[in-house]
C-alpha positions in Angstrom: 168.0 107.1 -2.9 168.9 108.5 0.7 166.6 110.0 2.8 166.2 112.7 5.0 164.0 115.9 7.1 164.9 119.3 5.6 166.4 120.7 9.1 166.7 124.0 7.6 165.7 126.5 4.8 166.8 129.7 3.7 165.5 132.9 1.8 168.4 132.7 0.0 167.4 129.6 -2.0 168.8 126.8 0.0 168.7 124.8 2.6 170.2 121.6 4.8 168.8 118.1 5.2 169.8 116.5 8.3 170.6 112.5 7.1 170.8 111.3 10.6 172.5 112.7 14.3 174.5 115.5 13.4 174.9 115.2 10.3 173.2 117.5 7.5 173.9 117.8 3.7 173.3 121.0 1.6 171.1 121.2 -1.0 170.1 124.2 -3.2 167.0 124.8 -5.3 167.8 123.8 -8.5 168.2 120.2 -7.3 164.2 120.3 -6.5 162.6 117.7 -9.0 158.4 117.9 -8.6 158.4 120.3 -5.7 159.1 124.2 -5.5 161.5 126.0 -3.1 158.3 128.1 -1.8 156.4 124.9 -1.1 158.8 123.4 1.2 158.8 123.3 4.9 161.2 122.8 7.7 161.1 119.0 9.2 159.1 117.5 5.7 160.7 114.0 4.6 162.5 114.0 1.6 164.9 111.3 -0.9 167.7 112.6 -2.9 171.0 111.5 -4.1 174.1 112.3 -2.6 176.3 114.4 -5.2 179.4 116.4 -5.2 179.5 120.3 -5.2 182.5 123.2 -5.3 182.5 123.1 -1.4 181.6 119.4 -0.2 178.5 116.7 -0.1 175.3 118.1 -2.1 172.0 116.7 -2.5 170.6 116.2 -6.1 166.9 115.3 -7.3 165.7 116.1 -3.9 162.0 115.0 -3.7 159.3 114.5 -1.1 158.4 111.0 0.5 
């Protein structure tokens, strides 16, 4: 699994992880696994496998480290 520090969340139900520089990968809340969308905080470490989605890279089974 990759890792990563959520850079950015949203009230929409999604957010960013940035995996290192300038580069971030989307993630939305139904790839949470043991953790809520409410419970999550900007700049907390978490692993996750890199997937595909309809517009690009996605993160799935994100988790906190």
């Amino acid at each position: 699994m990759a890792e990563g520090t959520i850079k950015r969340l949203t009230n929409k139900g999604f957010g960013f992880i940035n995996i290192g520089g300038d580069k971030d990968i989307f993630f939305h809340s139904s790839d949470l696994e043991g953790v809520s969308y409410e419970e999550l905080q900007e700049g907390q470490r978490v692993s996750f496998n890199e997937g595909r989605g309809p517009k690009g890279p996605r993160a799935e089974n994100v988790q906190l480290v």
